[in-house]
N, C-alpha and C positions, 0 to 999 in steps of 0.2 A: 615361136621359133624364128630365129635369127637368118633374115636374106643375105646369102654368101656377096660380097661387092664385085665386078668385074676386074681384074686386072689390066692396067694399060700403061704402055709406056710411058714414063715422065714428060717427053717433050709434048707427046700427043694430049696430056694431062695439064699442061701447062698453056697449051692453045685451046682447049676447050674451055676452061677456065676463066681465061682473059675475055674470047669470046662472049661468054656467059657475061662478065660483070660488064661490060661493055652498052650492054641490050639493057639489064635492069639490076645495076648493079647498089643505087639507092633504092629501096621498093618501098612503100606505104608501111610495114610492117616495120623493114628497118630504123624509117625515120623515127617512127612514133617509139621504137626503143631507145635511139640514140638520144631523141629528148626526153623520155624517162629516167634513161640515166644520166646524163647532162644537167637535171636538175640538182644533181650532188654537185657537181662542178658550180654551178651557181651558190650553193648554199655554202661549199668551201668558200667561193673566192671572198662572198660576200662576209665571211666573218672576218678573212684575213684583214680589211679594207675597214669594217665596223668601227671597230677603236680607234683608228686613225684622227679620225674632226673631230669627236666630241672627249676625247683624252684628256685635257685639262679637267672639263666636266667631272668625270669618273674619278678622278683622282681630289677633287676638292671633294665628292660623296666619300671616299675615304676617309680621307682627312675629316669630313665632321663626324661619321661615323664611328672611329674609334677615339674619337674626345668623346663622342655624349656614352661609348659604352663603357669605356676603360678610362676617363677623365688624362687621357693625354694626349699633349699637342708631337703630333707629328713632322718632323722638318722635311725641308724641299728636300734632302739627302735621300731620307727612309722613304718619301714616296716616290722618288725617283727607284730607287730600289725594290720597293712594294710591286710600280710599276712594271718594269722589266722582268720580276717572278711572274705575273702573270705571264707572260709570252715566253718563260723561258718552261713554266709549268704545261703550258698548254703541247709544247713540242714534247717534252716527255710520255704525255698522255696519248699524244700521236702516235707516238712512236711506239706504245704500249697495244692501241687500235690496230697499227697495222700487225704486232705479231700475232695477234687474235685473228686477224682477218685469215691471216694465212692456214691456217690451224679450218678457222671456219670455210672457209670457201669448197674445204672437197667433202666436208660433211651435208653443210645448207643447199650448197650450189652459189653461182654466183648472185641470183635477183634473188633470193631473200637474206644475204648479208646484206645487200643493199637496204633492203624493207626493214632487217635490224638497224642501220646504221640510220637510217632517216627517222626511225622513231626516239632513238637514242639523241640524234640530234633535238627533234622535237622537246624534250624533255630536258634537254638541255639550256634549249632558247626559255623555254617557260621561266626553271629557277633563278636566268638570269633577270627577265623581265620583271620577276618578283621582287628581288634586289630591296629597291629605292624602299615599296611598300612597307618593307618589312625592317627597312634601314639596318640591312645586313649585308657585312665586307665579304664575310666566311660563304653566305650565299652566294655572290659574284663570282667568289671563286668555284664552289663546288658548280657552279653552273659551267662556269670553263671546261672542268673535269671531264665532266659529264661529253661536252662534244665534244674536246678535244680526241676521245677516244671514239666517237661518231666520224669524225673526221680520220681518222687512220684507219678505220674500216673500206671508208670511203673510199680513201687515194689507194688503197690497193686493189678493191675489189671492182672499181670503174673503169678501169681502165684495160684490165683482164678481157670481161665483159665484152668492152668494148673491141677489142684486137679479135676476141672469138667469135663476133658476128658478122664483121667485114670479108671482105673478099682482097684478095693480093693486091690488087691492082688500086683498090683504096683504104685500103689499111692506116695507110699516113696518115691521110685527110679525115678519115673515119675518128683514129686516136686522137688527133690536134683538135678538135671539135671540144673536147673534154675542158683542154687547156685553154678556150675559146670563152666558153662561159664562165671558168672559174675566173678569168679577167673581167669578164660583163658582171659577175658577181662583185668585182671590187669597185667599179665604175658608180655601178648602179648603189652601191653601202654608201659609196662617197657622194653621193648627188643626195640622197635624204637624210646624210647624216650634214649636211648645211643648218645653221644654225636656225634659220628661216623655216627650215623642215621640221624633222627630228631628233636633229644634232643638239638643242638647247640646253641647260642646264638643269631644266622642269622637265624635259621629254626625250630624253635619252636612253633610257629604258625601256622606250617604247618599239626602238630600232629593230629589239631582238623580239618582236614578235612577228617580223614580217618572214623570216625560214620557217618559222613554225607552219606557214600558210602554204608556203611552197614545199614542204616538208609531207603535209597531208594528201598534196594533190598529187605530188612522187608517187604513194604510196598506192593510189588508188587506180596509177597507170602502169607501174610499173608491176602489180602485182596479173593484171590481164595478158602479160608479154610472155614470148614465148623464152623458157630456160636456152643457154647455153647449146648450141647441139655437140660443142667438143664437151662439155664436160656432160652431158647426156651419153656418149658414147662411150668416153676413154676413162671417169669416175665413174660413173653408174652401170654401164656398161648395156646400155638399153639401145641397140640398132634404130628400132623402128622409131621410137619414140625421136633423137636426136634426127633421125632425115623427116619428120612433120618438123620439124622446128626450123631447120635448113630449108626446104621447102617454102614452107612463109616467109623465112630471110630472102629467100629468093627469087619467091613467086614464080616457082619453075618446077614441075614434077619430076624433071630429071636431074637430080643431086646426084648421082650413083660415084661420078668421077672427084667430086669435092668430098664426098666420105670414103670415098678408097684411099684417099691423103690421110683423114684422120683414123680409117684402120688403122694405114702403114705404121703414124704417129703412137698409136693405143699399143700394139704389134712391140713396139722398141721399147716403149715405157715398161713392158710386162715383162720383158726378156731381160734386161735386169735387175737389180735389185731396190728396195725399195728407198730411196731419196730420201735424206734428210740432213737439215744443215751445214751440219760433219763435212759430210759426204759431196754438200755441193759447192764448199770452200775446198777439200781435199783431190775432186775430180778436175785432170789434165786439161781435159776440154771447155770445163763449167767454169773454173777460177777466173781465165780470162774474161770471159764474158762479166762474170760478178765484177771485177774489177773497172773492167767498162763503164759498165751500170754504175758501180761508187760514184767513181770520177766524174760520169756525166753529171750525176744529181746534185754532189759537191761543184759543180760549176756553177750550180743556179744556188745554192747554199751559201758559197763562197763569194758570191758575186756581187754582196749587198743588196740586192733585190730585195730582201726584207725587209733586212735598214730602211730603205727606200719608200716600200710601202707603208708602214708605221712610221719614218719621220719625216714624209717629204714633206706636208705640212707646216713643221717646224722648221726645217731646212728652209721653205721659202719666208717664213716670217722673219727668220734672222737674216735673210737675204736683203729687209725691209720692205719686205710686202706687208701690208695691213691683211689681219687675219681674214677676212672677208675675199679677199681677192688672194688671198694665198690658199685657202680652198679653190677658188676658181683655177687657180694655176694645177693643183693638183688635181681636179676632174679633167683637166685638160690632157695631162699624163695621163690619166688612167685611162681617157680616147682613144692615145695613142695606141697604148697597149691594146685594147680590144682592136684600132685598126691593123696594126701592125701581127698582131697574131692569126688575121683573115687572110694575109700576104701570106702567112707562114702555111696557114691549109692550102692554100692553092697553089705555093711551091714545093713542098715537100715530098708531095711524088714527081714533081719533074726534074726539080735542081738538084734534091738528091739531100738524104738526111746530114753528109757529112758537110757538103760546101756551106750547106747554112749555119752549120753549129759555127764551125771555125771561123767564119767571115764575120759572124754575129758576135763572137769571141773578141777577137780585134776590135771592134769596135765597140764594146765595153770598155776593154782595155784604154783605149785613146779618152772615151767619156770622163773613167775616174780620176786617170790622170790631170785633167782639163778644171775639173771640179777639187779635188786637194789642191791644184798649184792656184786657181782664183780665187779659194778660198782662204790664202793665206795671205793672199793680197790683203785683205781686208780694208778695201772700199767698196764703192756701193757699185762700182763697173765691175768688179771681179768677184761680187757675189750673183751679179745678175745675169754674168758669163757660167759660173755657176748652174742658176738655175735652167741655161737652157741646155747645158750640159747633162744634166738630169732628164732632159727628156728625148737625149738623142740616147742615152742609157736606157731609155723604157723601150723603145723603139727594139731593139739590138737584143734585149735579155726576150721580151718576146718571139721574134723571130728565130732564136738558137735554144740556149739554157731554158728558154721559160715553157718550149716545144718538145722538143729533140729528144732529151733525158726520157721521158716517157712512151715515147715511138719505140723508142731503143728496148728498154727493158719489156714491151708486151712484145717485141719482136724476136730479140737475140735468144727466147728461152720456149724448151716444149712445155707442154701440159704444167707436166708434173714440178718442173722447176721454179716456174716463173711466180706462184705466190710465195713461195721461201727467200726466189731470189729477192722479189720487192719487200719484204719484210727486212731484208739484213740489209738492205739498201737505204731502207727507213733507220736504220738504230744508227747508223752515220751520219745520214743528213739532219735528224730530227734532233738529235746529240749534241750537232755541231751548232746550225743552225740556232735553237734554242738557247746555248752560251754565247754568240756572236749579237742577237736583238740585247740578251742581258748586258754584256760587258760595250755594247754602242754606248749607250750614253754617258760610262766612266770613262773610258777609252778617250770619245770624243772631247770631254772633256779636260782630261791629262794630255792628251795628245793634237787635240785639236785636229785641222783637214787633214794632218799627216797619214790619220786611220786610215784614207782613199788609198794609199800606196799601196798598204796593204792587200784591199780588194784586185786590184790592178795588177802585183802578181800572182796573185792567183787566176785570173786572166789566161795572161800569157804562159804561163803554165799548164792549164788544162786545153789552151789551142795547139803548144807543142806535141802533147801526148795525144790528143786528138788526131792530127795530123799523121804520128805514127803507128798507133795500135788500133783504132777505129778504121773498120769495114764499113763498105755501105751497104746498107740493107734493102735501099729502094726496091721492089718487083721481083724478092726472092722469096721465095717460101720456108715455114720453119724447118724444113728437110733440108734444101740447098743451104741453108746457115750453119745449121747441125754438122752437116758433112761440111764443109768448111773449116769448124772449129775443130774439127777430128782430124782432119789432115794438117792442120796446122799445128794441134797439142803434138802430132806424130811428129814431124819437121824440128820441135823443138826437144823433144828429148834427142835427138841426134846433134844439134848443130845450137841451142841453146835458144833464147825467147828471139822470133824472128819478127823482124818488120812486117806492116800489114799488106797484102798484097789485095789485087783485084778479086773479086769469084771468076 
């Protein structure tokens, strides 16, 4: 039999709360969650980053591979093309992940999509590992497949996760932690894929058995954690069971005030009707929101960031770095990035989710710029102006686009919304994204540095829109957002789409 919650006034609700997370607002129980599922975050960044160093490698196994099977020679053209399907492939597959996830998250719960997504990846890494052995193209690929859709599980159902076990007052820092390792995942791909390491020609295959390892030890921690307590309460609809879960998040026997929010939450979801796609692109209040969400995740889509990370390698070798030291340059970038993403957790509850998107925007903006005009120089000063324009770019997409976007979307939506919204947010980015690493290398080629312009307005285009339709969400609750967007879809059917104001 289900314990009735007390009723208490919001403000009074909102300083016991702060209180609370104040006293023990990371507890033992939490952390050991948050690196259980952070372990995805690792296993993501680290594939994004895998093909990066030993790319040549991979593509000369191609190349001999379909002469000894099919007796034909391949040109630089069809592997450069060959190349670019795989990343344009693996983002379809993603994008395929996250509408599954969404679908799965209110059947499974949130930690055992996860437990499927880490075994899926497992199995993924294996058939890639097998590859060389077997001296199979079609293998490589099916092995992509395979995580790719591990990985759009992942990026939907972690960060959920993650936004449901934190407390208000570190909810930022809690989500950015995510975006924290999957950076330490590309750092750490890039440091043993060194030719020296595992990067070689003979042992690049080997790369991918190292998630497989961190894949199993996921599995075995994250399976002991406790579920979800919103989706305990508001999907399942289990009282008791969701405040033992909150309880251990909390290490505090009196949750009563933090589940009387997710009544409230459970309470509105049931008094209307039941949510689905349609309905969350067609609803007054939710569209803006979705739109939000697009736009933020197309800033980090849009931004070359990918580009970035699959060819900065190459970027600095034509800069006339020797390949050897043009890895160096690039583990040096990807430092940044993990330092520069540790700035982003420890400002993002203070500074505030919007000053750093927009600031961080700009100064992308200024990077590509910097990098198409020295690049056209075409001497060895304005390649090298270039390359360190590259890393004031890592710097920047870290602390805004490579953050923010994901704060946003486990914030601006309740329950029921937030995996459909992340789902339709994925067939944009993962769409776009995936045509954009494809058509780089034509592109740059046809067009040479000019491509950057292109990155660069889109820049300053999602900092305008930023600047006018992004709220901040710093130390609000999904109820005060909620009501926000409600009184704001109201304002707009009278007087048409308004500028963003304060809460």
């Amino acid at each position: 039999m289900s314990t009735k919650p007390v009723r208490v006034k919001m403000e009074d609700m909102e300083e016991i709360r702060d209180n609370k997370s104040k006293q023990s607002s990371l507890t033992f129980t939490l952390l050991v969650t948050m690196f259980s599922i952070n372990l995805s975050g690792f296993v993501m960044g680290y594939s994004v980053g895998v093909l990066n160093q030993p790319s040549q490698y991979i593509q000369k196994f191609f190349y001999r591979s379909i002469h000894e099977h099919y007796n034909k020679v391949t040109t630089e053209a069809e592997l450069t093309g060959m190349w670019g399907f795989v990343f344009f492939s693996n983002c379809i597959f993603r994008m395929i992940g996250s509408q599954i996830s969404a679908t799965l998250l209110n059947f499974l719960g949130r930690k055992d999509v996860i437990i499927v997504a880490a075994l899926l990846s497992f199995m993924g890494n294996f058939i890639i590992s097998c590859c060389v052995s077997l001296d199979s193209v079609e293998m490589f690929y099916f092995g992509t497949v395979v995580f790719s859709i591990a990985f759009g599980l992942t990026n939907v159902a972690c960060p959920i996760y993650l936004s449901e076990i934190s407390t208000v007052k570190n909810r930022g820092r809690v989500a950015i932690t995510f975006i924290l390792t999957l950076t330490t995942g590309v750092l750490f791909s890039s440091i043993v894929g060194f030719d020296s390491i595992l990067g070689s020609q003979t042992s690049w295959n080997y790369l991918f058995e190292i998630p497989m390892l961190i894949n199993f030890i996921q599995v075995l921690l994250i399976s002991r954690c406790p579920e979800s307590p919103k989706y305990l309460l508001i999907k399942k609809k289990n009282y008791e069971e969701a405040k033992k879960a909150l309880q251990k998040f909390r290490r505090n026997p009196n949750v009563d005030q933090e589940l009387d929010q997710l009544v409230q939450e459970k309470n509105i979801e049931e008094s209307g009707n039941k949510l689905t796609r349609k309905e969350l692109i067609k609803n007054k209040s939710l569209r803006p929101r979705l739109l939000i969400s697009i736009v933020a995740m197309l800033s980090l889509t849009l931004s070359g960031n990918n580009v970035i990370n699959i060819y900065s390698t190459s970027i600095f070798i034509n800069a006339g770095f020797p390949r050897e030291i043009a890895q160096s340059v690039t583990i040096g970038a990807f430092s940044l990035r993990v330092i520069s993403t540790i700035i982003a957790v420890v400002l993002v509850d203070k500074a505030g989710r919007k000053p750093l998107y927009i600031s961080s925007l700009i100064g992308m903006f200024i990077s590509t710029v910097i990098i198409g005009s020295c690049l056209e120089m075409e001497s060895q000063i304005g390649k090298m102006a270039a390359s360190l324009s590259v890393l004031t770019f890592v710097i920047a997409v870290a602390v805004g686009p490579g953050s923010i976007p994901m704060v946003l979307i486990s914030e601006l939506f309740t329950s029921n919304a937030k995996a459909k919204a992340a789902s339709i947010t994925a067939i944009f980015s993962n769409t776009l994204q995936g045509t954009l690493i494809f058509l780089f290398p034509i592109l740059n080629r046809r067009f040479g540095a000019s491509v950057f312009y292109m990155y660069a307005c889109m820049h300053i285009a999602c900092a305008i829109f930023a600047w006018k339709y992004i709220p901040e969400t710093k130390g609000k609750s999904i109820m005060e957002i909620d009501s926000y967007f409600e009184k704001r879809s109201t304002k707009t059917k009278k007087h048409g789409y308004v500028h963003v104001s304060k809460f």
